[in-house]
C-alpha positions as CSV (number, residue, x, y, z in Angstrom):
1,X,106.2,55.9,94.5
2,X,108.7,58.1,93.6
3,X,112.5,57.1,92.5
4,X,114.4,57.2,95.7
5,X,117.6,58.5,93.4
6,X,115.5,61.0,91.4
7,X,114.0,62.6,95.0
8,X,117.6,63.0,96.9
9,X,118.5,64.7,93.6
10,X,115.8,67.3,93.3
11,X,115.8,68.0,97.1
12,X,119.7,68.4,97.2
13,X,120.7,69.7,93.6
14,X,119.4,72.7,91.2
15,X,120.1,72.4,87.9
16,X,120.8,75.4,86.2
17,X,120.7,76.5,82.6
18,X,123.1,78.7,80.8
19,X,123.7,79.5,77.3
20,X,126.6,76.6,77.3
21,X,124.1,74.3,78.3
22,X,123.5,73.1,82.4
23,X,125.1,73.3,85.0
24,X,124.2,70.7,88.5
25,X,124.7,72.6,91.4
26,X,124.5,70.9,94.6
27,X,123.0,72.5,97.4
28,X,124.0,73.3,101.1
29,X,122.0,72.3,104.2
30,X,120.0,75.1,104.5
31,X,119.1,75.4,100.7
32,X,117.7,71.7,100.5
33,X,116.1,72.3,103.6
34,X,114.1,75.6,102.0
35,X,114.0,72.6,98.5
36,X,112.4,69.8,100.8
37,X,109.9,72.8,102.0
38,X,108.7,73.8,99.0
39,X,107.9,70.6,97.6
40,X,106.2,69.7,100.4
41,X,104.3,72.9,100.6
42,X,104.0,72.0,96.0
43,X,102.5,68.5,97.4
44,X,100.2,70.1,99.8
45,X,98.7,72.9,97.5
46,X,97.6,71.0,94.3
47,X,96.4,68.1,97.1
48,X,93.6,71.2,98.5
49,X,93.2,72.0,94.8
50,X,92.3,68.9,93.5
51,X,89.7,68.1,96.7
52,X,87.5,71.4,96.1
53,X,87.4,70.7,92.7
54,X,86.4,67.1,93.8
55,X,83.8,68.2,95.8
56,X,82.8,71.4,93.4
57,X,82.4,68.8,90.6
58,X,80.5,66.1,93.2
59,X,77.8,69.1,94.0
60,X,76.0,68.3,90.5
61,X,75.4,71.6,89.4
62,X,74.5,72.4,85.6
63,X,77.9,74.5,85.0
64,X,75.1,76.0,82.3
65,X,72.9,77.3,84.7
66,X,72.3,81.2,85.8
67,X,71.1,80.3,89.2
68,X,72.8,79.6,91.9
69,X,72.7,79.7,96.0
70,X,76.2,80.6,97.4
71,X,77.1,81.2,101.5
72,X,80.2,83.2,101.8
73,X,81.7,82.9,105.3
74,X,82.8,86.6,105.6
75,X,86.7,86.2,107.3
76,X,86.5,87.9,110.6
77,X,89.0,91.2,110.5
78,X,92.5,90.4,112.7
79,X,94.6,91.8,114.4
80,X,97.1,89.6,116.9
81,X,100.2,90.7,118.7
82,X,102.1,89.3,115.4
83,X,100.6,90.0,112.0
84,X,102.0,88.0,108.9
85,X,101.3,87.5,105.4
86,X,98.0,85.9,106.6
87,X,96.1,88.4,108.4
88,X,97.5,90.5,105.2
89,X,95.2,88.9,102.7
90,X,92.5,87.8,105.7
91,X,92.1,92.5,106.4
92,X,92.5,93.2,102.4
93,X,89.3,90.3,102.6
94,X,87.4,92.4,104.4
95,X,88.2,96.2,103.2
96,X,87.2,94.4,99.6
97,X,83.1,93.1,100.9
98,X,83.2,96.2,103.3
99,X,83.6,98.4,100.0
100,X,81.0,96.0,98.5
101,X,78.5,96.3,101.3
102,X,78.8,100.1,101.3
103,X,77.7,99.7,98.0
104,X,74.5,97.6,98.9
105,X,73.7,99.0,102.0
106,X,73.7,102.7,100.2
107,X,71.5,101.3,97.3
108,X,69.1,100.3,99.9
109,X,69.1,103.4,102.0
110,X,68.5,105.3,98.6
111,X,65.5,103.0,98.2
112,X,64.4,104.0,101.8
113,X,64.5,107.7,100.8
114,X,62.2,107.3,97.9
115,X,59.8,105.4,99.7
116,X,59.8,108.0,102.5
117,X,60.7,105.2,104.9
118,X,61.4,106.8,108.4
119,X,65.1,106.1,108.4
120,X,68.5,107.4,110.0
121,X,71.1,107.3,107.1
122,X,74.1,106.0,107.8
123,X,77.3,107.5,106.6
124,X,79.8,105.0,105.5
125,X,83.5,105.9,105.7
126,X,85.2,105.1,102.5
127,X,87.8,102.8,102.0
128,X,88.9,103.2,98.9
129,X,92.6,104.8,99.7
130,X,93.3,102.1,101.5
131,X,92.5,99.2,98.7
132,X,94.5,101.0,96.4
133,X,97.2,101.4,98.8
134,X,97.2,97.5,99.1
135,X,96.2,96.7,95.4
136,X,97.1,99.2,93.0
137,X,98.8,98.8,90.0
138,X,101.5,99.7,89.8
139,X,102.5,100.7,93.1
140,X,100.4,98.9,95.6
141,X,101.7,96.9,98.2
142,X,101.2,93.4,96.5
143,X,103.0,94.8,93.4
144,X,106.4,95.7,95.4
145,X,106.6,92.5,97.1
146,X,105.8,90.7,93.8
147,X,108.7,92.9,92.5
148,X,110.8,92.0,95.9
149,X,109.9,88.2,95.6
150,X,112.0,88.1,91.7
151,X,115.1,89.4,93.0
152,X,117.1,87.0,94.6
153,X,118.6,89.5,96.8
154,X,115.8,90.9,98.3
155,X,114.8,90.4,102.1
156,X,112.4,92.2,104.5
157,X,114.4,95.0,105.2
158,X,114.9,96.0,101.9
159,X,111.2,95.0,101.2
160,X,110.4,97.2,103.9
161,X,112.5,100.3,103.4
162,X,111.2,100.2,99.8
163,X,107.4,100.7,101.2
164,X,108.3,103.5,104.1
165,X,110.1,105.2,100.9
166,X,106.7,104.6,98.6
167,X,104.0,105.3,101.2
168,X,105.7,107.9,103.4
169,X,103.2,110.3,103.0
170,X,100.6,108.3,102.5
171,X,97.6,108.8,105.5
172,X,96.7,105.5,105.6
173,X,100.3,104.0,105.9
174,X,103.2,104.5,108.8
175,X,106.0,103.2,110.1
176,X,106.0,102.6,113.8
177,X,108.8,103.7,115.8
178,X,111.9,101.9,116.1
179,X,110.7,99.1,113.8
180,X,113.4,98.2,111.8
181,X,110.8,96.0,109.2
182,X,107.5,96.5,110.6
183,X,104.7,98.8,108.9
184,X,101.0,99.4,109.9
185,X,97.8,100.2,107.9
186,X,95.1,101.9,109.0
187,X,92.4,99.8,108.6
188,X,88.2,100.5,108.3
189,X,88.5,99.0,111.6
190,X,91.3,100.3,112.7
191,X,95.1,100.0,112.4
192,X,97.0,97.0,112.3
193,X,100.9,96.5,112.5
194,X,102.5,93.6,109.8
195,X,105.8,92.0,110.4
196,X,107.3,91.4,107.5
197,X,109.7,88.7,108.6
198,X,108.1,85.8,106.5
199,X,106.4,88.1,103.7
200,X,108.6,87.2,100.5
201,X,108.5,83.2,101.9
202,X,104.9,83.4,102.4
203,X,104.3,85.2,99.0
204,X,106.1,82.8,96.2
205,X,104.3,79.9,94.9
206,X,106.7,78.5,92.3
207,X,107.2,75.0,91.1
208,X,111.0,73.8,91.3
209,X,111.7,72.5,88.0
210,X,113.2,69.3,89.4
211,X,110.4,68.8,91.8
212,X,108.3,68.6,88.9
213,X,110.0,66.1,87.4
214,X,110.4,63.8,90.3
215,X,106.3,63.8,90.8
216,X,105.4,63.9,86.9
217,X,107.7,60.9,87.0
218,X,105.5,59.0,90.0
219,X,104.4,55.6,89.1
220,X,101.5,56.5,91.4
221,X,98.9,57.8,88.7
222,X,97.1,60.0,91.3
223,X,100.7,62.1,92.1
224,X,101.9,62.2,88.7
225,X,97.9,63.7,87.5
226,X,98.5,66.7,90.1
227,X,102.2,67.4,87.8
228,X,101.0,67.6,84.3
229,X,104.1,68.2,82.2
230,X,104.9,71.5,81.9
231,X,104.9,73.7,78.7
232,X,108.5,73.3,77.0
233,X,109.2,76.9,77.7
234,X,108.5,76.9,81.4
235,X,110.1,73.6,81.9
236,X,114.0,74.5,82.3
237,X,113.2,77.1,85.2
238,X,111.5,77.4,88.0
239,X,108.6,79.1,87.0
240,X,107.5,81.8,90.1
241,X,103.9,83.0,90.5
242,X,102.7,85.0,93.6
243,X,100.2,84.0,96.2
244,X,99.2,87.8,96.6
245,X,98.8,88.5,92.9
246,X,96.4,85.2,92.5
247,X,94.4,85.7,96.3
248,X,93.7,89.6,94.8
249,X,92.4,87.9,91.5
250,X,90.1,85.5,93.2
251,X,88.8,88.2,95.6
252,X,88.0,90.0,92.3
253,X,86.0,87.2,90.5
254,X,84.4,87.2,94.1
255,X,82.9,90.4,93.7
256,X,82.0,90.1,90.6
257,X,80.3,87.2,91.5
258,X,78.3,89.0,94.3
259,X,77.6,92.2,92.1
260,X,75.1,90.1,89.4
261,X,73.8,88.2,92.8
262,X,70.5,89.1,95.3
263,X,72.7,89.2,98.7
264,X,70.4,88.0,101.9
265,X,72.4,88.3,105.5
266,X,72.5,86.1,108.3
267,X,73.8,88.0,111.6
268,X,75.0,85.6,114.6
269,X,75.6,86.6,117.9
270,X,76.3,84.5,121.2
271,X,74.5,84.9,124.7
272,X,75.8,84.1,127.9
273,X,73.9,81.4,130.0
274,X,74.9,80.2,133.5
275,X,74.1,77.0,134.1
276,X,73.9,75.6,137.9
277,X,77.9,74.2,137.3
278,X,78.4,78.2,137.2
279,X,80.2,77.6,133.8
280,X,79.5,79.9,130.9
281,X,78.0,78.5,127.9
282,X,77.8,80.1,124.8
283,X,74.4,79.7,122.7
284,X,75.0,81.0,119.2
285,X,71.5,82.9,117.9
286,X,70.9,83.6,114.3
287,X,68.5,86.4,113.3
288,X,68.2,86.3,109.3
289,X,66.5,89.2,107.1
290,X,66.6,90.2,103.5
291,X,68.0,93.4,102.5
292,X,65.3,94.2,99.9
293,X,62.1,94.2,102.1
C-alpha cells in the first residue's frame, strides 16, 4: 500500500545532500538492483523483529521479575567448503560460550578439589587470543570491516590485504596460499578458511533514506509502524550500522545474562538402529545432569 510513484523513485534514484541543497541522482541497473535488495532485505529484518518481540511480549512474563528459565540452543561450530559472513558470527558464537563454559566447568572442578572428589582435571585450552583477534577494539576483525564497510571504495581485496597486513604475525591468523582474498582462523576446534567475497554486503545494515520514506509513508498502518520517522538529523542520509558490531553486542548481553544464571546441560546424541527395511534410523537420546551436584 505503498505509492506506486514514490517506490520506482526510491528504488531507482538517491538523493543526495550538499551544502547547495540536493541533488537527485538517478541510478544505473545494477545500483537499483543492490536499492531493490536492500529494502527488501530493510522489509525482511524489522518483519523478524517485530514477530520475537510479538512472541517475547505474548510469553507473559513480569519484565519485573529476577527469575527466569532460558534454553539456549548452542550453534553447532562450522566449517563447509565455503565459509562466509555466517559461519563468521555462527564460530565467534561458539569461542564466546566455550570461553564461558571454561569458566564454569573450572569453578566446578575447583569445587571437586575441595571436596576431595576422585576426579581427572581437565585442562582447558584458552581461547582468549583468538576472541580478541575477532573482537578487539580497536583492531579486531569486526572493527576493520566496520571501518572497510564506510568507505565507499572499499572491496574484499582491499578488506583482505588490510587483515594479512594487521594479523601477519599473529598465531592464530594466516593467509592460505595463493588466496588472493581468503584468510583462515584457527579455531578451539580447529581452523577454518573465510571467503570474503560477500563480507562488506553481508556486514551493512543501513536504512536508505528514501526507502524510509516510501514505507513511513504506507497507508498500511502495520508497514508504516515498522518505519517510525527518523530523528531529523539521521533523516537526510542513509544512516549505516553494522551487523557485526550489533551480533558482538548481543552475544555480550548473552553472557552476561548466563554469568548471574544457574546453568543445567542437556547432552543429545543419536544411535543407529536397523530396522528389517535395512534403513538407518536415527533415535535422538537425551541424558540431562546438573553441573552443581
Amino acid at each position: 500500500m505503498c505509492n506506486e510513484n514514490s517506490l520506482e523513485d526510491s528504488l531507482c534514484k538517491r538523493v543526495i545532500v550538499t551544502r547547495d541543497g540536493t541533488i537527485t541522482k538517478c541510478l544505473d541497473p545494477n545500483s537499483a538492483a543492490l536499492s531493490r535488495d536492500a529494502l527488501a532485505k530493510i522489509v525482511y529484518s524489522r518483519l523478524f523483529d517485530w514477530l520475537v518481540n510479538k512472541i517475547n511480549n505474548s510469553i507473559g512474563q513480569d519484565p519485573d521479575s529476577k527469575n527466569l528459565i532460558g534454553v539456549l540452543d548452542i550453534y553447532g561450530f562450522e566449517s563447509f567448503k565455503t565459509n562466509s559472513f555466517e559461519q563468521f558470527c555462527i564460530n565467534l558464537t561458539n569461542e564466546k560460550l566455550q570461553h564461558f563454559n571454561q569458566h564454569v566447568f573450572k569453578m566446578e572442578q575447583e569445587e571437586y578439589t575441595k571436596e576431595e572428589i576422585d576426579w581427572s582435571y581437565i585442562q582447558f585450552i584458552d581461547n582468549q587470543d583468538v576472541l580478541d583477534l575477532i573482537e578487539k577494539k580497536p583492531g579486531g576483525i569486526i572493527t576493520l570491516l566496520d571501518e572497510a564497510c564506510m568507505f565507499p571504495r572499499s572491496t574484499n581485496e582491499t578488506f583482505a590485504q588490510k587483515l594479512y597486513q594487521t594479523y601477519k604475525d599473529h598465531k592464530r591468523f594466516s593467509k592460505p596460499k595463493l588466496a588472493r582474498s581468503d584468510f583462515t582462523i584457527c579455531h578451539y576446534s580447529g581452523e577454518v578458511t573465510y571467503q570474503t567475497e560477500l563480507f562488506l554486503d553481508k556486514n551493512k545494515d543501513y536504512v536508505v533514506a528514501e526507502h524510509q520514506e516510501l514505507l513511513d509513508a504506507s497507508h498500511c498502518s502495520f508497514v508504516s509502524g515498522l518505519f517510525p520517522p527518523l530523528p531529523e538529523e539521521s533523516s537526510k542520509s542513509s544512516k549505516f550500522s553494522s551487523i557485526g558490531s550489533r551480533f558482538k553486542q548481543q552475544l555480550q548481553s548473552l553472557l552476561e545474562t548466563l554469568s548471574v544464571t544457574e546453568p543445567h546441560y542437556i547432552r543429545s546424541y543419536s544411535r543407529e538402529l536397523w530396522r528389517p527395511s535395512g534403513l538407518v534410523v536415527l533415535d535422538i537420546l537425551q541424558e540431562s545432569h546438573s553441573v552443581n551436584l
